[in-house]
C-alpha positions as CSV (number, residue, x, y, z in Angstrom):
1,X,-31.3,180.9,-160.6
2,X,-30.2,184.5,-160.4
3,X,-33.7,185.8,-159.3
4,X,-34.2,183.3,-157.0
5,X,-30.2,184.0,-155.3
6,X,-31.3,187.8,-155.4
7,X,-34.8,186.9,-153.6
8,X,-32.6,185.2,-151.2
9,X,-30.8,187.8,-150.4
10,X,-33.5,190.3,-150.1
11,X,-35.2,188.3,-147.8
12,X,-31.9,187.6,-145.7
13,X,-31.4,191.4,-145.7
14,X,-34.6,192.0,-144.1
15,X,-34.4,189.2,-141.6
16,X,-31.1,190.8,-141.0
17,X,-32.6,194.9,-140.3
18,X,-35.7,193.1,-138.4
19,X,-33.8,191.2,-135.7
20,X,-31.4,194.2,-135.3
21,X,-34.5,196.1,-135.1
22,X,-36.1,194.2,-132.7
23,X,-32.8,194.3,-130.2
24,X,-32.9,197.5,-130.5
25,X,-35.8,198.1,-128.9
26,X,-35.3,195.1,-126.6
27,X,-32.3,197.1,-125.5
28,X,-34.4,200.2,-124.9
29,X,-37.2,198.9,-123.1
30,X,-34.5,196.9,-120.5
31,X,-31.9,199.9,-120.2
32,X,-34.1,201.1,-117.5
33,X,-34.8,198.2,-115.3
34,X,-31.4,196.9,-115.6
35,X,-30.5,200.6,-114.5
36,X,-32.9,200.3,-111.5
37,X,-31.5,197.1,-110.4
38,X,-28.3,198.3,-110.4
39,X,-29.2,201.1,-107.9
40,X,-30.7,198.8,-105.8
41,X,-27.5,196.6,-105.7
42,X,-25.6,199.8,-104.8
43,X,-27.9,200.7,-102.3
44,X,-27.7,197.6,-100.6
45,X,-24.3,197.5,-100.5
46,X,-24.3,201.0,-99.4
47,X,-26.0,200.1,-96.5
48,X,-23.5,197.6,-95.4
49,X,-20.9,199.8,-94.9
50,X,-22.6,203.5,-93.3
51,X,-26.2,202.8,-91.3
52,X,-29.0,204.4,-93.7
53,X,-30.5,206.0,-90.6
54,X,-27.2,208.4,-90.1
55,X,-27.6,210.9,-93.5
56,X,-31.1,212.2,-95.2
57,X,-30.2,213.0,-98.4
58,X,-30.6,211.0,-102.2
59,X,-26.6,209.6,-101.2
60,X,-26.4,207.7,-104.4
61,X,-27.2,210.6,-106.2
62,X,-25.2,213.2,-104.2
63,X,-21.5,212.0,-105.8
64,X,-17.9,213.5,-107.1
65,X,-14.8,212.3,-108.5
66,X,-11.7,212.5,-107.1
67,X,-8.7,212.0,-109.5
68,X,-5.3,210.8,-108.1
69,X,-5.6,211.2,-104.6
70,X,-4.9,208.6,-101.8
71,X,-7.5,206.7,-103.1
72,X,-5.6,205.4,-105.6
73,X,-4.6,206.6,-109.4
74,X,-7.5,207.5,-112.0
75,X,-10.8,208.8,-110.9
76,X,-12.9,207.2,-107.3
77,X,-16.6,208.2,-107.1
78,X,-17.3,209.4,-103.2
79,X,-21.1,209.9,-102.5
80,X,-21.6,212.1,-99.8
81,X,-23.7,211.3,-96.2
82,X,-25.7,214.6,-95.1
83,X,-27.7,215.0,-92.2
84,X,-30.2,218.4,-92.9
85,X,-27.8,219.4,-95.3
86,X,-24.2,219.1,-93.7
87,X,-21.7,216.5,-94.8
88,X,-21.6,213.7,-92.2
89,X,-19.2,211.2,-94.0
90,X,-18.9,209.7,-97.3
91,X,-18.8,206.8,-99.1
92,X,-15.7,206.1,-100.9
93,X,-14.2,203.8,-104.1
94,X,-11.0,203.2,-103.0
95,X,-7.8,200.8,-104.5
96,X,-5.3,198.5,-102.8
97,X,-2.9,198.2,-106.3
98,X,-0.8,195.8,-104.2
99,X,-2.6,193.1,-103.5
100,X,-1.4,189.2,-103.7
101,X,-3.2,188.7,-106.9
102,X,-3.4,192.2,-108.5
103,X,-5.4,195.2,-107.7
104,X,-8.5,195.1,-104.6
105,X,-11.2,197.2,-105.0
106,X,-12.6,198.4,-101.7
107,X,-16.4,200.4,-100.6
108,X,-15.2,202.0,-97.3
109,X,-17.6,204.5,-95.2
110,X,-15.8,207.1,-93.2
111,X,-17.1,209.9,-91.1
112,X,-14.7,213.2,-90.8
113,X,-12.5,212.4,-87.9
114,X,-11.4,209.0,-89.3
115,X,-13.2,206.7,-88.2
116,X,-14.6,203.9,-90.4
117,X,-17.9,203.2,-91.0
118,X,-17.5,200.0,-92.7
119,X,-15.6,198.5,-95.9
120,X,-16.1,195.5,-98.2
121,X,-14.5,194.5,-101.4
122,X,-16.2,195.0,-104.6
123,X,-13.7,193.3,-106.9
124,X,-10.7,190.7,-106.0
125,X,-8.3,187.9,-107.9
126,X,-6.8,186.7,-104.7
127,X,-6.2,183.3,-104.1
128,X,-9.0,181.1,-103.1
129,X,-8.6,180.0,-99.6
130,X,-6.3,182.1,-98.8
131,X,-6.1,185.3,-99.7
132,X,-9.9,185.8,-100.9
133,X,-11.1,185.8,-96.8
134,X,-11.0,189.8,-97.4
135,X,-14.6,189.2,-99.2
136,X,-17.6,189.0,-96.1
137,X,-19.0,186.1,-98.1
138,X,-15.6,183.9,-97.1
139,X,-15.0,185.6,-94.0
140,X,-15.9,188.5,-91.2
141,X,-12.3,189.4,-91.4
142,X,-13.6,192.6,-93.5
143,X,-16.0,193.5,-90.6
144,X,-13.3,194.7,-88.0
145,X,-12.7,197.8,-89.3
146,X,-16.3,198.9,-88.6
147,X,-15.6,201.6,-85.7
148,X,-11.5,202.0,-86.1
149,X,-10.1,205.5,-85.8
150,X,-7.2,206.6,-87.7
151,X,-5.3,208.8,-85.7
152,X,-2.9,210.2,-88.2
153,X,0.0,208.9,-90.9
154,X,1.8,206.9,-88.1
155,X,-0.6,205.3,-86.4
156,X,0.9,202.4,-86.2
157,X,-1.9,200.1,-84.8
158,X,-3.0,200.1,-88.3
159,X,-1.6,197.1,-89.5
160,X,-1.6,193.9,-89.5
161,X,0.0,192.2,-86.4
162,X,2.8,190.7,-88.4
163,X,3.7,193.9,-88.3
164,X,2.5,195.3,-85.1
165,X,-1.1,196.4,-85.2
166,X,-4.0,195.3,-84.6
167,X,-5.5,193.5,-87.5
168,X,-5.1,189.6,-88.3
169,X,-3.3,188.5,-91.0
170,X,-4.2,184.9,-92.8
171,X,-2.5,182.1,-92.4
172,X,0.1,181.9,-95.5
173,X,-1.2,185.3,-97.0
174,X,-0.2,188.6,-95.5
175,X,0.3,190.4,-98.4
176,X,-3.4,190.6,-99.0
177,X,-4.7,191.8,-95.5
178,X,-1.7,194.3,-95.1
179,X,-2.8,195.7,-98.9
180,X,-6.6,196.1,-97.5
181,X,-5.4,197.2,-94.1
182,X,-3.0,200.5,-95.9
183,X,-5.7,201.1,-98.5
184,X,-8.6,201.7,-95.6
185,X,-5.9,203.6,-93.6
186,X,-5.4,206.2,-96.8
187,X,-8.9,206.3,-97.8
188,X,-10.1,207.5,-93.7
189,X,-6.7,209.8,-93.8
190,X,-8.6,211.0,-97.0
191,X,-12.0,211.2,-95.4
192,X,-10.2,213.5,-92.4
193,X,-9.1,216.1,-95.0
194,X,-12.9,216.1,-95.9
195,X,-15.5,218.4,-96.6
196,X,-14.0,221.4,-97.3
197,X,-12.3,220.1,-100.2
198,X,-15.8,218.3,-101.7
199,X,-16.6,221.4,-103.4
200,X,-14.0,221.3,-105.1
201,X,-14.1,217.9,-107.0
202,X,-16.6,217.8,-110.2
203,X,-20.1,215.6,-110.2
204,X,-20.1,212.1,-111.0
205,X,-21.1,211.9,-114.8
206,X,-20.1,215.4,-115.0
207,X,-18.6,215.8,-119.2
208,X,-14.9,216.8,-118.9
């Protein structure tokens, strides 16, 4: 009876180090296409928000982080546009903190003197049917910032017409559009302070 418990458990011990052998290697061989796909979802996204034809350089691979700046607290990644070699605009990760249902997270193109390239949302809890029309696949709403200058800290056409500017606000949510609207107004007041101080921030993936 002992022998055969202790046969047992050999055997369960080795069908035990097998499998966690066997996803161990299943992990390595799919690390890099789950890596590539991941690029590729970034790129396309990427090119919703700055026209691929504007910069020539790797962008994805041409990134810093910024650490508490107006694009919110904790680090952003900003990949860089270049045209032969000079920063055209970037590509930033930006945060509205205040949003209805908690923080927004926002991909918003800018070139240097302001103006926005484009912006969607990456990540959102608003409320469904409401507050959620800030993401393209419920509504353009997101697309009308494509080509907006931000003239400086007071401009005050940026913000929702509630409040005297120029964007919509949703019916029954204004808290949400007015969060987006102030986050993409800090993150091209950013941009505008931009590319002098890109040398300054360390690489993406850089160790600390």
């Amino acid at each position: 009876m002992l022998n055969t418990m202790r046969k047992h458990g050999v055997t369960l011990a080795l069908f035990a180090a097998g499998f966690t052998g066997l996803v161990a290697v299943v992990n390595t061989l799919t690390q890099p296409v789950i890596a590539h796909q991941a690029m590729l979802q970034q790129k396309k996204l990427f090119d919703q928000v700055i026209a691929p034809d504007s910069y020539d350089n790797a962008i994805q691979q041409d990134c810093v982080v910024a650490n508490n700046t107006p694009l919110g607290s904790g680090a952003h990644d900003i990949y860089i546009a270049r045209n032969q070699g000079k920063p055209v605009a970037v590509v930033m990760q930006t945060t509205a903190p205040d949003g209805y249902g908690g923080a927004i997270q926002l991909l918003v193109a800018s070139d240097f003197s302001g103006t926005v390239l484009g912006t969607r949302v990456t990540e959102q809890h608003e409320t469904p049917g409401l507050g959620d029309k800030i993401d393209v696949r419920v509504s353009n709403w997101i697309l009308g910032f494509a080509g907006k200058q931000v003239t400086g800290p007071d401009d005050a056409a940026w913000a929702v017409k509630k409040d005297g500017g120029q964007f919509d606000q949703f019916t029954g949510a204004t808290i949400t559009p007015r969060a987006v609207v102030n986050a993409v107004k800090r993150a091209a007041l950013f941009a505008k302070t931009l590319p002098p101080e890109l040398a300054t921030f360390p690489s993406c993936g850089a160790s600390s």
